[in-house]
C-alpha positions as CSV (number, residue, x, y, z in Angstrom):
1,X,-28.3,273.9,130.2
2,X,-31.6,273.1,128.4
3,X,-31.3,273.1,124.5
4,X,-34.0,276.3,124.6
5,X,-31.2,277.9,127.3
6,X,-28.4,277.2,125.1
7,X,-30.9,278.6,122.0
8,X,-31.7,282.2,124.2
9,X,-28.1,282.6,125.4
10,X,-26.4,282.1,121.4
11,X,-29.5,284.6,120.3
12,X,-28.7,286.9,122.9
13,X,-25.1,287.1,122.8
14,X,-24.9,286.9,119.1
15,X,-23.0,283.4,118.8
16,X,-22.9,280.9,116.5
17,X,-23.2,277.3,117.9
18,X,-19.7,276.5,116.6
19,X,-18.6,279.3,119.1
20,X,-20.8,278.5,122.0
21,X,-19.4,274.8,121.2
22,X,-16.1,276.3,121.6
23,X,-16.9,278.6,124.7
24,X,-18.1,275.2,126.6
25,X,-15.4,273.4,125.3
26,X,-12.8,275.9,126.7
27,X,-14.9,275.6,130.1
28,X,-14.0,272.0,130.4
29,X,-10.7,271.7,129.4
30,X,-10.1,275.1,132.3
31,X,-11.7,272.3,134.8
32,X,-9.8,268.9,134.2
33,X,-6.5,271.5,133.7
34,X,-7.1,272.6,137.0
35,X,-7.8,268.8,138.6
36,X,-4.6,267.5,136.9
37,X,-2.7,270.9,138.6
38,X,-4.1,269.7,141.9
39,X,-3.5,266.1,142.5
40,X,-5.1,264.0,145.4
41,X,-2.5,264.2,148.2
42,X,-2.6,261.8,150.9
43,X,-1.9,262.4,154.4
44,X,-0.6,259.3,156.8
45,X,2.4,257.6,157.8
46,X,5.0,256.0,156.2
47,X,3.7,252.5,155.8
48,X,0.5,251.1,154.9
49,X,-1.8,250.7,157.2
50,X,-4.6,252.7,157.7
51,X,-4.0,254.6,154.4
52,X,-3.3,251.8,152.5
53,X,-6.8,251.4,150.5
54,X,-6.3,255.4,149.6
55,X,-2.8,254.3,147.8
56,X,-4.8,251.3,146.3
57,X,-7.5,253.2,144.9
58,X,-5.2,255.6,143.3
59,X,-2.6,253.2,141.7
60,X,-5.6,250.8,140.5
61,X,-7.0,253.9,138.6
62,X,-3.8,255.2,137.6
63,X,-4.7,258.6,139.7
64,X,-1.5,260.3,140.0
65,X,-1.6,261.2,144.1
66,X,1.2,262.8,146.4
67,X,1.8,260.8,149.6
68,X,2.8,263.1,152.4
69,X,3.9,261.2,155.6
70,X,6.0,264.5,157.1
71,X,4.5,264.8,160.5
72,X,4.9,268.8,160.2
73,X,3.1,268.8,157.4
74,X,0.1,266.2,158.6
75,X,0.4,268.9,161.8
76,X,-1.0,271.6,159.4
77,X,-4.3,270.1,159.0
78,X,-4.9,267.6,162.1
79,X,-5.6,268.9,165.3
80,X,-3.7,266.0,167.0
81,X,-0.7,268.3,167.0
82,X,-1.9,271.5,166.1
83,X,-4.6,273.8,168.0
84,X,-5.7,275.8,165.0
85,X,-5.1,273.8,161.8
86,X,-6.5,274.2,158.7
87,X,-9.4,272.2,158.9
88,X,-11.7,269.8,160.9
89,X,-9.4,266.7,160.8
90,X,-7.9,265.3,163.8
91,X,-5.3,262.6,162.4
92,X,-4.8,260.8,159.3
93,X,-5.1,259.5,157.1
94,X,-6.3,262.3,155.5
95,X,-7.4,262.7,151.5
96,X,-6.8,266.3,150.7
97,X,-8.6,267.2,147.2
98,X,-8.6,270.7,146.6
99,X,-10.3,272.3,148.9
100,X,-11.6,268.8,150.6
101,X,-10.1,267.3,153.2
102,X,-11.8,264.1,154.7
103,X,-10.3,262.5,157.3
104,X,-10.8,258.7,159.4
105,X,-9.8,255.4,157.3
106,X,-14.0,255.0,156.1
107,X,-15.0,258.1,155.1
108,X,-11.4,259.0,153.6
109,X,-12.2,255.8,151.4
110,X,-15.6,255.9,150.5
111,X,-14.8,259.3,149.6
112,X,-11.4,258.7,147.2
113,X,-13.8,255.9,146.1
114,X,-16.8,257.8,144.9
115,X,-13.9,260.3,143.1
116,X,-12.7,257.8,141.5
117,X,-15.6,255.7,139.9
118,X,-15.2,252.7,142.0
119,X,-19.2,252.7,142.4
120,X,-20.0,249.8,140.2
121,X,-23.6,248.8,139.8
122,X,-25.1,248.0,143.1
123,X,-23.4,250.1,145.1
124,X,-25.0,251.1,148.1
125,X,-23.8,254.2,150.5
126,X,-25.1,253.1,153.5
127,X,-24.3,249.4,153.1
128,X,-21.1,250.3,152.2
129,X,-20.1,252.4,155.4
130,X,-21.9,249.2,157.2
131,X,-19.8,247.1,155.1
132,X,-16.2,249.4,156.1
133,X,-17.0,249.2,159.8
134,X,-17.8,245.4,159.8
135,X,-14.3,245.3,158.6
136,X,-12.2,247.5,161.2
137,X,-14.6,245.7,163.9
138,X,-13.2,242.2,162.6
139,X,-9.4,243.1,161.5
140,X,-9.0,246.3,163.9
141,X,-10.9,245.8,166.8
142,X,-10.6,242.3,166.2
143,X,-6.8,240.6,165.2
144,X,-5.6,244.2,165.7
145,X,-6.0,244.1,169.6
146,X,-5.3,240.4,170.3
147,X,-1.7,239.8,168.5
148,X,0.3,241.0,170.6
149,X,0.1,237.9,172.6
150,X,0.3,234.3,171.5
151,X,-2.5,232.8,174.1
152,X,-4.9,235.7,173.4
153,X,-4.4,235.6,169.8
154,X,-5.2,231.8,169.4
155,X,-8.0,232.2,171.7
156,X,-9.4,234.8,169.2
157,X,-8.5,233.4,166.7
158,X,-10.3,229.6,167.5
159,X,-12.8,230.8,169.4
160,X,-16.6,232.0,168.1
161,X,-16.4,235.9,168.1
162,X,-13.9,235.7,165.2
163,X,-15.8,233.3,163.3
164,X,-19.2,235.5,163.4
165,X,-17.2,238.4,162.6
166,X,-16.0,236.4,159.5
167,X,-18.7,235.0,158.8
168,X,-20.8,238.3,158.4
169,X,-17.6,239.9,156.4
170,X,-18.3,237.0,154.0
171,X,-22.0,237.0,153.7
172,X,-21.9,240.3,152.6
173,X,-20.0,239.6,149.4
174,X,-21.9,239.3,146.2
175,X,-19.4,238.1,144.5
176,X,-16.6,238.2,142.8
177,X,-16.8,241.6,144.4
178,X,-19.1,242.8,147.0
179,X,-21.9,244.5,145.0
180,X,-20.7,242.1,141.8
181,X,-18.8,241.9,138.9
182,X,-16.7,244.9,139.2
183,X,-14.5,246.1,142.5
184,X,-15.7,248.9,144.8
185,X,-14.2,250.9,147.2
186,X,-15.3,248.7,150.2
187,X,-13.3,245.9,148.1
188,X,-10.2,248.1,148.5
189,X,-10.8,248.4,151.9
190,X,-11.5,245.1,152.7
191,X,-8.2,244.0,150.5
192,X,-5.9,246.3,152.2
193,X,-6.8,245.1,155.5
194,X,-6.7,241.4,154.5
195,X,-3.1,242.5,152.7
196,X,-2.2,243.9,156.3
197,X,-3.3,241.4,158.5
198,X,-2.0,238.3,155.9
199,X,1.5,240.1,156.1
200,X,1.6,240.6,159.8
201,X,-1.2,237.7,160.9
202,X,-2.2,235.2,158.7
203,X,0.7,234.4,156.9
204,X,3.1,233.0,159.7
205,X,0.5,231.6,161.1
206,X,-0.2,229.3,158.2
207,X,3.5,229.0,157.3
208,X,5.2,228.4,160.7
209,X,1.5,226.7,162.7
210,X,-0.3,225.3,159.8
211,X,-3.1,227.5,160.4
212,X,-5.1,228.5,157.6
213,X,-7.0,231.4,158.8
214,X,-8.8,232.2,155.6
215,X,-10.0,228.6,154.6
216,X,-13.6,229.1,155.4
217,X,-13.5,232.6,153.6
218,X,-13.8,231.8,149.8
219,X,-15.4,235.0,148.5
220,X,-12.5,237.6,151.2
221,X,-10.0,235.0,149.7
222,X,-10.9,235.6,146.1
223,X,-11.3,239.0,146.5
224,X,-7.8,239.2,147.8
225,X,-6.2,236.9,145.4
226,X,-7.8,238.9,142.4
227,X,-6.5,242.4,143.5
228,X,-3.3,241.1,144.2
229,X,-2.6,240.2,140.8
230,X,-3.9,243.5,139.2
231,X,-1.4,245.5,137.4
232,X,-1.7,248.4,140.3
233,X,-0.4,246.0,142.8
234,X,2.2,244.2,141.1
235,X,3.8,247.6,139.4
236,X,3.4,249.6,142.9
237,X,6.6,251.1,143.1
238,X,5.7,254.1,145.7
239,X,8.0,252.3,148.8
240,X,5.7,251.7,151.3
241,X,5.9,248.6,153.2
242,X,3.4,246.7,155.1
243,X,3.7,245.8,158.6
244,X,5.9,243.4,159.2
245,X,5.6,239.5,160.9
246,X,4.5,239.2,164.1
247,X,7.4,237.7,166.5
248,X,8.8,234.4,166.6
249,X,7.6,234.6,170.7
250,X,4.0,235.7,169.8
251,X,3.7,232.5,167.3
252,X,5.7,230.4,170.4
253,X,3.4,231.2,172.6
254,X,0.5,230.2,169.8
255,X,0.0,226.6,171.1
C-alpha cells in the first residue's frame, strides 16, 4: 500500500494508525503461522542422492522440512506409479510447499533455493540453471555412467572429456562460492554431488589407487571443504546415508 492508500483506507474505515498498525500486524503473523504449520516436505528415497542438496539447503538454514521416502506416498503425487496423481510431477525428488510441488533434481533446487534466500549478490537465474546442468552432465552423465566398470571408469576418468567437463565446472566459480562471497543454491548442488561422488568415486580412488581426482579443482575443492565443515553438515542427524564405495573389483580392474 501507498502511504496516501493507507491514509484513505484509516479515513474511510474510521481507524486510528495504531489500529491499522495492528490490523497489518495481525495479517503477518496469520501468514508466517501458517508457513511454520506447513513445513517444506521432501519427496525421494531413502538415501541422498538426487535429493541430497534439498536436505542441505534446509539444514544449512535451519528450515524445519519432512522427508518422505514411502513409495505410496511419493505414488500420490508422481505419475511414475500413479495415472492420476495430484499434480504434474513424474518422480522425485519432489519439494512440496504448500500448494507447490516442483519436481526434477534442478528445478526442485533452484526452487528450495530461491525460498530460502540462498540468492546472494550475483546471482543469476539462467546462469544458474546453466551452472546445475553442467553439473549432472559432468557427475551424472559423466562418473555416474562409467563406474560401474574399472576400464571404463579410468578411461573417463584420464582421458579429455572429463577434464573439459571439469574444467568448465571450475571456471564458472567466482569464488569462494560461485557468484562470490556467500553460498548459493548452485553451491549446494554442486557440493552434494561432489559429497556423492567423493563417497562412492573419488575417495577410494585416492585412498586405495593414489588418484587424486580433485587436484586440479581448487575452487569445487574449496567449495566442498567449506560446506562440509558448516554446522548443518556436521550436526545432520536426519539418517540418510550416501552411496556407498564402489567395489573392490571395479577399483581392481582400475589399472
Amino acid at each position: 500500500f501507498s502511504s496516501s492508500s493507507c491514509s484513505t483506507l484509516n479515513h474511510h474505515a474510521g481507524l486510528s494508525s495504531t489500529a491499522l498498525s495492528s490490523f497489518f500486524f495481525a495479517i503477518i503473523m496469520a501468514a508466517a503461522a501458517s508457513d511454520a504449520a506447513a513445513p517444506i516436505k521432501i519427496l525421494y528415497w531413502g538415501f541422498l542422492g538426487r535429493g541430497g542438496p534439498l536436505v542441505r539447503m534446509c539444514e544449512h538454514t535451519g528450515t524445519p522440512y519432512e522427508y518422505i521416502s514411502d513409495k505410496a506416498e511419493m505414488a500420490k503425487v508422481c505419475s511414475a506409479w500413479c495415472e492420476s496423481p495430484a499434480g504434474d510431477n513424474f518422480a522425485p525428488p519432489v519439494v512440496v510447499d504448500g500448494d507447490t510441488m516442483v519436481s526434477q533434481s534442478i528445478a526442485a533446487s533452484l526452487y528450495l533455493g530461491a525460498k530460502l534466500g540462498l540468492t546472494p549478490a550475483g546471482y543469476n537465474d539462467y546462469k544458474a540453471m546453466q551452472f546445475c546442468g553442467d553439473i549432472v552432465d559432468t557427475f551424472e552423465g559423466g562418473v555416474g555412467k562409467n563406474n560401474e566398470d574399472g576400464a571404463a571408469l579410468k578411461k573417463f576418468i584420464e582421458g579429455d572429456r572429463f577434464a573439459r567437463l571439469m574444467g568448465n565446472v571450475e571456471r564458472g566459480i567466482v569464488g569462494p562460492y560461485y557468484f562470490g562471497e556467500e553460498p548459493s543454491s548452485v553451491d549446494f548442488f554442486l557440493f552434494s554431488h561432489l559429497d556423492w561422488r567423493t563417497s562412492n568415486v573419488f575417495g577410494p580412488l585416492k585412498e586405495k589407487k593414489d588418484v587424486d581426482v580433485m587436484a586440479s579443482y581448487p575452487k569445487m575443492l574449496a567449495i566442498y571443504t567449506s560446506l562440509c565443515a558448516t554446522p548443518g553438515y556436521q550436526n545432520y542427524a536426519g539418517g540418510l546415508s550416501k552411496p556407498g564405495p564402489i567395489s573392490d573389483e571395479i577399483l581392481a580392474a582400475y589399472a
